[in-house]
Each structure stands twice: as C-alpha cells, then as structure tokens.
C-alpha positions, 0 to 999 in steps of 0.5 A: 477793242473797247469794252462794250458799255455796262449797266453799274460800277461799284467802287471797293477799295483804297490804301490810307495809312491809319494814324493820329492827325499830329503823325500824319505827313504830307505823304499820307495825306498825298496818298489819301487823296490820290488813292481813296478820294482821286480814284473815286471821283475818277471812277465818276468822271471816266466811268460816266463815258462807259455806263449805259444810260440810267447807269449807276455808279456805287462809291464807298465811303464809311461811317468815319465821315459821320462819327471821326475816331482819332486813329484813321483820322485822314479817312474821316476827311477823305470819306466826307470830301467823297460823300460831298462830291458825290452829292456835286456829281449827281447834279451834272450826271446826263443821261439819266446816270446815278452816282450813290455812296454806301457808308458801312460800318467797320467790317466784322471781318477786318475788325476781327483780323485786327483783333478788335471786337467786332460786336458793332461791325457790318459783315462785308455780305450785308454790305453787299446787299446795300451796294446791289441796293443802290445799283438796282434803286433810284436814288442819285447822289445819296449816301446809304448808311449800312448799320448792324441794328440787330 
C-alpha cells in the first residue's frame, strides 16, 4: 500500500565527524556527503513524488555555512553546498512545491551536553518555530537563519 500524499516534509538529522580540515579522510568526507548532503537533496528529489501541491519540504543546514569554526570544518562545507542546492532545487519545483533550509544557531542543548557554554545557542524549541515557519510561509528556495537576539 503507498502512503497517501503529505502536505510538508521536515529534515532533522545527519552523522558527520567533527575534526580539523588536515585530520579529515576520504571517509568523513564520503560520510559527510553521503549522509548530511545526499540524504537531503534526496529527500527533495524523492520527496517531491509524495507532497501535495504547494507542499513544502524544510532542510537543515546551520550557521557553519555562514561563519566556519575550525573543529566541524566538513559541516561548514557540506551546509553551504545544501543551502546552495536548495536555492537550484526551488527552480525546477513543479506543482507549486517549496523547498527552504533553516539555518540554526548551535543548539543549547547539544552545547550544554558537550559542556560548552550554551550562551550564544538557539533552543532546539525555537528551531521548531522556524521549521513550522517556513512549512506554513511562502518562501521557496530560502534560507532562514534562526539566531538567539535576546
């Protein structure tokens, strides 16, 4: 039996490893791509078949793609590459479809968890807000950035 089609699709989650450029292998980079990258132009791709029109389908890329730290250095690459495909992807969308990315800050509860000072983070809640956002808005082939501004 096929699944009946949905009005949105939004994309939280992926595996990357966190390291400097030099310590990075042609494994993180395979895993990166395949996962974080891959899976969400896949999602577009495949999704596109199963959304109603006028659907949406919401990626998540993240601050790195603006502002690189040296540590996840492959995420700051994989999330521009996403946010760029995304805006490609807006352009052939038929049926009156969107695709959006929304670009968080650093979760406080991941930084907290990793015993960071979660001080310049975005709760994942607030992230939320922004997801139902772009899935409810107009937008197609944008990018959202969610900042804590308080």
């Amino acid at each position: 039996m096929a699944a009946k089609p949905v009005d949105a699709v939004v994309w939280a989650a992926g595996v990357s490893d966190f390291a400097a450029f030099k310590e990075l292998c042609d494994d993180d980079f395979d895993r990166a791509l395949s996962n974080r990258l891959k899976g969400q132009v896949n999602l577009v791709r495949v999704g596109q078949n199963h959304i109603r029109d006028g659907g949406s389908i919401t990626l998540v890329s993240g601050t790195l793609s603006q502002k690189p730290s040296l540590g996840p250095t492959i995420l700051s690459m994989v999330k521009g590459d996403l946010e760029s495909s995304a805006k490609a992807a807006a352009l052939k969308l038929e049926r009156g479809m969107r695709v959006n990315v929304v670009s968080p800050e650093f979760f406080k509860e991941t930084m907290k968890m990793m015993g960071i000072e979660s001080a310049a983070g975005v709760t994942a809640a607030d992230t939320a807000k922004a997801n139902e956002a772009e899935v409810g808005g107009h937008n197609t082939g944008a990018t959202l950035a969610v900042r804590d501004d308080a």
